[in-house]
TORDO-763837 format. One record per residue (C-alpha): residue in one letter; z, y, x. Coordinates in steps of 0.5 Angstrom, whole numbers, plus 500, padded with zeros to 3 digits. Layout:
N
aZYX/...
//
This chain:
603
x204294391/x202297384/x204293378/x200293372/x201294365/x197291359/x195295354/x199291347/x195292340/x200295335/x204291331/x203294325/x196295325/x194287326/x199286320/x196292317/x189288317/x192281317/x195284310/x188287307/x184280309/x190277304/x188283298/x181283298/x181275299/x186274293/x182280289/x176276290/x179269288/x182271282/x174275280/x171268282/x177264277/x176269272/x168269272/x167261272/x173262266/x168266261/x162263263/x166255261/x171259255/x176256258/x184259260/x183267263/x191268265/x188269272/x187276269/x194277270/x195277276/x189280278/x192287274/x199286276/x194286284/x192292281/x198296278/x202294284/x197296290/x199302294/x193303300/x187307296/x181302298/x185296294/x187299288/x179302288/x177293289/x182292284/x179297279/x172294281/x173287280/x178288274/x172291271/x166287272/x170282269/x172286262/x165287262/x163280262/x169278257/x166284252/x159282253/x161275251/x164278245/x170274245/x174282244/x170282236/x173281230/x173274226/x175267229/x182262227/x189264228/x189262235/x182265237/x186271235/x192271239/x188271245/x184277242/x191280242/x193278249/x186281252/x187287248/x193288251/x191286257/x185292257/x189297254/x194296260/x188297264/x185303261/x192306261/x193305268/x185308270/x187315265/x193315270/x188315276/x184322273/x190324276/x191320283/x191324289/x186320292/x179324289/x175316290/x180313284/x179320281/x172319280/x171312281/x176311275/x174316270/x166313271/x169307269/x171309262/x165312261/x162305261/x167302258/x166306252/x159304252/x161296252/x166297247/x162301244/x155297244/x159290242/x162293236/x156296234/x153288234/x157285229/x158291225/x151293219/x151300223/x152303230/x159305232/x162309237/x169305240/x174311237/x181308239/x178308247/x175314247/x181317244/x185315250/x180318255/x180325251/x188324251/x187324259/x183330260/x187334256/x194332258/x194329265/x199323265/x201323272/x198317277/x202311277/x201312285/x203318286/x208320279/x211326283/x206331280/x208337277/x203340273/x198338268/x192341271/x185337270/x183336276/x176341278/x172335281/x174331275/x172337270/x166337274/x164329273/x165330265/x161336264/x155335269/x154327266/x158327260/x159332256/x154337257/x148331256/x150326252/x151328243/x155324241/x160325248/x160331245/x161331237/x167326238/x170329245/x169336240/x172333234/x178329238/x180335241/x181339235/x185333232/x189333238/x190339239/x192340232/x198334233/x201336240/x207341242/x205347247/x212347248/x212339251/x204340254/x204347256/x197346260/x194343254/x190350253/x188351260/x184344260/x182343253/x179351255/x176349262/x172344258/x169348252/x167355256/x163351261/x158349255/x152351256/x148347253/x149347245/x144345240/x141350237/x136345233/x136338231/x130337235/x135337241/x139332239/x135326242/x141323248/x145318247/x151315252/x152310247/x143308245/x145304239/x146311237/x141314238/x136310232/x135313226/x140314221/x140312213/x139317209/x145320206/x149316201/x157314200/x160311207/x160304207/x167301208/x166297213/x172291216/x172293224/x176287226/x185288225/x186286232/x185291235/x183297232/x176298236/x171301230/x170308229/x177307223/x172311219/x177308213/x184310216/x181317217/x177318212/x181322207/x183327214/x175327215/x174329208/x179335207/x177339214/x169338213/x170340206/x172346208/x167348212/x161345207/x164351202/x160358206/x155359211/x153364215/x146367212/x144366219/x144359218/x136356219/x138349222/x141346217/x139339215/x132339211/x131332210/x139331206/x142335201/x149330202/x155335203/x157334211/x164331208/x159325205/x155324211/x157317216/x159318223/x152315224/x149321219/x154327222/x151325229/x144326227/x147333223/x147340227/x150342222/x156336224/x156338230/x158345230/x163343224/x167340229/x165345235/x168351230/x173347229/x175346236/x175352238/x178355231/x185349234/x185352240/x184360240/x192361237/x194356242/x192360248/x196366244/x202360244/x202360251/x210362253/x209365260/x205371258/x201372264/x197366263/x197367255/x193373258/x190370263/x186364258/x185369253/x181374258/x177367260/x175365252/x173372250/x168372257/x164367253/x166369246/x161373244/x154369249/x158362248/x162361242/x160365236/x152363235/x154356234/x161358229/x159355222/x163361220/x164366226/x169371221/x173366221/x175369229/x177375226/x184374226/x185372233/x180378236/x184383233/x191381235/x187381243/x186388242/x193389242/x194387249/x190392251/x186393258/x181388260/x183384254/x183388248/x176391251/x173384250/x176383244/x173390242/x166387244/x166381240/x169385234/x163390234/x159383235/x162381229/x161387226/x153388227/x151381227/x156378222/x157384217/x165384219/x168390215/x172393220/x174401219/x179402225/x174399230/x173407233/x179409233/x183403236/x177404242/x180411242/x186408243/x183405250/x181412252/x187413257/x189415264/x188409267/x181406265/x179412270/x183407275/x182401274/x177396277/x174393270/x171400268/x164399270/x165394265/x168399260/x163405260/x158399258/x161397252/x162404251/x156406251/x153400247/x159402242/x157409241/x150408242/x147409235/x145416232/x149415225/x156415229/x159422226/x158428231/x166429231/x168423233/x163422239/x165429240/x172426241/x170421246/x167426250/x172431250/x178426252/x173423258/x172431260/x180431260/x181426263/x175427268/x181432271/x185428274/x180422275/x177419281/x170422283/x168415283/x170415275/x167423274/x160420276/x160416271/x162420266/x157426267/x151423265/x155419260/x156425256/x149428257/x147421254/x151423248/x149430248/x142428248/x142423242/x146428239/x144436239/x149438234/x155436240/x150442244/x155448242/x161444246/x157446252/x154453250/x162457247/x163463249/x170462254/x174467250/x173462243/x177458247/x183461248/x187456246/x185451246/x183447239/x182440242/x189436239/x189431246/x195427242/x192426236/x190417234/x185419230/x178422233/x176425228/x181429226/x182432234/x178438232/x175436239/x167439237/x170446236/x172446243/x168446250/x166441255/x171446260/x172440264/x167439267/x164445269/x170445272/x167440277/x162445280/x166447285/x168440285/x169438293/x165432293/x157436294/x155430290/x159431284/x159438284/x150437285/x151432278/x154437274/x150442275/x145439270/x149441264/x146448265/x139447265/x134445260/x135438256/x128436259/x130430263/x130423260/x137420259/x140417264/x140409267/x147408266/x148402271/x145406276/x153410276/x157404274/x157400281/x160407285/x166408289/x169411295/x165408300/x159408296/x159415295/x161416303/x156412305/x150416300/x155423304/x153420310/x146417310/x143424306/x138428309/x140434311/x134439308/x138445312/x142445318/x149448316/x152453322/x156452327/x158458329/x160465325/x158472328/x164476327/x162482329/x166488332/x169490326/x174485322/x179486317/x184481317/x189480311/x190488310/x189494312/x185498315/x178495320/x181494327/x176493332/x175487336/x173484343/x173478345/x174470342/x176472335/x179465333/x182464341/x186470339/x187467332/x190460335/x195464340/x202462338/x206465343/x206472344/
//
C-alpha cells in the first residue's frame, strides 16, 4: 500500500508574505493619517513612524514603498507651506521638528545613491531632484524674487561627489559614484537643466576647495566623471532657456545691488545669499578683472560686474556660467595631481587632458590660467606629457601663451619607446600638427627627422612606414632640409649629428644625411623596402596622407603582403648548371641534384 505525502508551503515564505501585507498596510495607514492630517492642520507625529519604517526597513521593495509614501507626503506639507519662514513661537517649533524630520530623510535618500539595489539608486535620486523643485518653488512664493533651495542642493552635490555609504548595505568600500547614477544625473539633469548646472558647478568647486583628498581619495574621480561628460555647455546666452526650477526661468531685473532678503532662520532654505555674499564677491572679482579677447558673449544688456549680479541675474549671465565652470574646473585640475597612488594620479590626469583642449579651454573665462598644471603633466611623459603638449601649443596658437621650450620638451619624447608604443598613431598626429608651420627653423625640424631616421633603425616596421613619408612631408614644405638626402657619403665620415644633445637646434643634425633610411632599401619587409625607394625620385608627388600610415601593424602589413597581386610570378627553381663554384676554389663540374647533394650530412 502506497503512502502519500502532501506537499507542505514553506513557513518562511507564508510568514515572508504575512510579513509584507503587515509593511504595506502600515505604510499605507501612516500615508492615509498623515494626508487627512495636513489637509485638517492638525498633529503630523505620524511622520515619525512612518520614517523610523523607512530607515528601518530591510527588503528593497519596502523601503522603495516607504521612500514613496514619505515623499508624497513631504510634497503636500511643503506645498501647504507649513515649511516657509513666519508664524508664532509654536508654529516655529513644529517648522524646526518638520525640518529635522525632512533633513533625517533626505540624508537617509543621499545614502541610498549608493544602495546595492540600482531601483533605490535611482528612485531616491529622482526623488531629490523633486524635491529641490518644491523647496525650491515654495520658497520663491514667499521671497520678492525666484530662489533655488541651496542647503538641499548642497546635500545632493555632496552625495554625488563623496558617496556616503547606504544605511542598508554600510560595508561598501569605495566611494565611487555609480555609472547608472552618473548617467541619471548627466542625461536628465545636468547636461539639460542651467541652473542644475551653475549651482552644481559652483558647489563643487567650493566643495572641492574645503575637503581633504586624504580623507575623500575618490572625490577627483567623481567630481571628473561629472565634468568630462559635458558636452552641452552654452556657447550663447540664447541657449540659456531651460530651467528644473521654472520660477527661474523668467526675466531677470536688471543689474542693481542685491537685495538682502530674510529667508526664514529656521531652516536656512534660501539661496544664503547674505551668508555667503563676501566668499561670492572675492571669487567672482577675480575672474571680472581680465578676459579673453575671444570673449564675444559677454552680457550686452548690463554693464554690472559679475561679482554684482544676483543669483537670479548670474543665471541669466554666460559670462556667470563660465565663471563657475572655470573655476570648478580650476579646483579640480591640482587635486587630480594630489591623488596619492601614482597610477590613478596618471589615470585622471590622461582622462582630463582628453577633453582639455575640445571640452574645456573654450569655455575658460581665462584659459591661461591652465598654464601651470599642463606644464607640470608634461613632466610624466609618455601619453600624458604628449596630450599636455597639445593643450600647450593650443594655448600657444589660440590663446597667445608664451612658451619657448615647447619644441625642445617635445624633442624630449623622441625616444626609443614612442616607436613602440600603442599610442604612437596619436603621436605622429600631433606631431605633424606641432611641425606643420613653414616658419618653424629648418635646424630644428632638421633635428626631429634625424633622430626619428636614427630611431627608424631599431624600429618596427609598423613604425618605419609612418615615419617615411612623415619625412617626405617635411622635406616637402621645407626644400632647404633637401641636402640631408642629396650629401655625398664620404661628407659623412663622421658623423655630425650629436643624438645626446637636449637641444634640437644645437644637434648639427641639417649638416648630416638622412643614412638611415636609405638604409631600409634593403629593408626585409618589400613594402617598406618599395616605400623607401621615393626619397630617390623626383619631389613631384603630393605630400602624403598621414592617416593612411597611422593605423599599420604587424597583421595589417602581413595581410597587405598577403593579399598583393603578384605582377610577376618569382621562380621556383634555379638552373644550376654543369659548372658550380662552391665557396672557394677552382669550378668543379657537377652532375646530379646539386642541393640533394648539398643537404647530405652523412658521408
Amino acid at each position: 500500500m502506497t503512502r502519500s505525502v502532501p506537499p507542505l508551503p514553506p513557513p518562511s515564505k507564508r510568514r515572508k508574505i504575512q510579513k509584507d501585507s503587515e509593511f504595506v498596510k502600515s505604510t499605507q495607514n501612516l500615508e492615509e493619517q498623515l494626508t487627512s492630517a495636513a489637509a485638517a492642520n492638525t498633529s503630523l507625529n505620524p511622520l515619525a513612524d512612518l520614517l523610523d519604517l523607512a530607515l528601518t526597513a530591510t527588503d528593497a521593495q519596502d523601503t522603495s514603498k516607504a521612500i514613496y509614501s514619505l515623499y508624497r507626503v513631504f510634497v503636500i506639507i511643503i506645498s501647504g507651506g507649513k515649511l516657509g519662514p513666519g508664524g508664532d513661537e509654536a508654529a516655529k517649533v513644529v517648522k524646526t521638528w518638520l525640518w529635522d524630520r525632512l533633513n533625517s530623510y533626505v540624508d537617509f535618500l543621499c545614502g541610498l545613491l549608493k544602495d546595492e539595489e540600482r531601483l533605490l539608486r535611482i528612485s531616491s535620486l529622482q526623488i531629490l531632484f523633486s524635491l529641490q523643485k518644491h523647496l525650491s518653488s515654495s520658497v520663491s512664493s514667499s521671497e520678492s524674487q525666484p530662489q533655488f533651495h541651496v542647503s538641499h542642493f548642497r546635500k545632493i552635490v555632496s552625495s554625488l561627489l563623496l558617496c556616503p555609504p547606504s544605511a542598508r548595505s554600510p560595508q561598501s568600500s569605495k566611494n565611487v559614484l555609480d555609472p547608472d547614477v552618473l548617467h541619471l544625473f548627466h542625461e536628465t539633469w545636468f547636461s539639460v537643466h542651467d541652473d542644475v548646472r551653475w549651482f552644481f558647478l559652483r558647489e563643487a568647486g567650493s566643495l572641492i576647495n574645503m575637503i581633504s583628498i586624504s580623507q575623500h581619495p575618490d572625490l577627483p574621480a567623481n567630481l571628473l566623471a561629472i565634468l568630462e561628460g559635458l558636452n552641452t555647455f552654452p556657447t550663447e546666452a540664447s541657449e540659456l532657456n531651460a530651467w528644473w526650477v521654472s520660477e527661474l526661468g523668467s526675466k531677470p531685473l536688471k543689474p542693481k545691488p542685491s537685495k538682502k532678503g530674510a529667508a526664514g532662520a529656521d531652516d536656512g532654505s534660501s539661496d544664503e545669499e547674505e551668508e555667503k555674499e563676501g566668499d561670492e564677491d572675492d571669487w567672482r572679482k577675480f575672474f571680472d578683472e581680465d578676459t579673453t579677447a575671444k570673449d564675444t558673449n559677454k552680457p550686452k544688456t548690463s554693464g554690472a560686474r559679475l561679482h554684482k549680479l544676483t543669483i537670479h541675474q548670474s543665471l541669466h549671465s554666460l559670462s556667470s556660467h563660465r565663471v563657475v565652470f572655470t573655476r570648478a574646473w580650476l579646483a579640480l585640475l591640482p587635486k587630480l595631481s594630489a591623488v596619492r597612488d601614482v597610477s590613478i594620479s596618471k589615470s585622471l590626469s590622461l582622462r582630463a587632458l582628453n577633453v582639455m583642449h575640445r571640452g574645456v579651454m573654450p569655455h575658460l573665462t581665462r584659459p591661461v590660467l591652465i598654464m601651470d598644471w599642463v606644464g607640470g603633466s608634461v613632466d610624466y611623459g609618455g601619453t600624458i606629457g604628449l596630450l599636455a603638449l597639445n593643450a600647450l601649443f593650443v594655448l600657444m596658437k589660440e590663446y597667445n601663451l608664451d612658451y619657448p621650450s615647447f619644441y625642445t620638451r617635445l624633442y624630449a619624447f623622441l625616444d626609443r619607446d614612442v616607436l613602440h608604443s600603442k599610442h604612437r598613431a596619436r603621436f605622429f598626429r600631433l606631431t605633424e600638427l606641432f611641425l606643420s608651420s613653414t616658419h618653424i627653423p629648418a635646424t630644428l625640424l632638421a633635428s626631429f627627422i634625424k633622430r626619428l631616421a636614427r630611431l627608424s633603425l631599431s624600429a618596427p616596421p609598423a613604425a618605419v612606414i609612418m615615419i617615411i613619408p612623415f619625412t617626405y612631408n617635411t622635406l616637402k614644405r621645407h626644400p632647404a632640409l633637401m641636402a640631408m638626402i642629396h650629401r655625398p657619403d664620404a661628407d659623412l665620415s663622421p658623423d655630425p649629428f650629436d643624438p645626446s644633445e637636449p637641444n634640437p637646434l644645437l644637434t648639427h643634425a641639417i649638416e648630416s644625411s638622412l643614412w638611415e633610411l636609405n638604409s631600409h632599401r634593403e629593408h626585409y619587409l618589400s613594402g617598406v623596402s618599395t616605400l623607401t625607394k621615393i626619397f630617390s625620385e623626383a619631389f613631384t608627388k603630393p605630400g602624403y596622407s598621414m592617416e593612411d600610415f597611422l593605423d599599420h601593424t604587424y597583421g595589417t602589413l602581413f595581410d597587405a603582403d598577403v593579399n598583393r597581386k603578384i605582377k610577376k610570378e618569382p621562380p621556383v627553381a634555379v638552373d644550376m648548371g654543369k659548372q658550380l663554384q662552391l665557396f672557394s676554389g677552382d669550378p668543379e663540374v657537377v652532375d646530379g641534384d646539386v642541393v640533394s647533394d648539398l643537404w647530405s650530412f652523412t658521408a
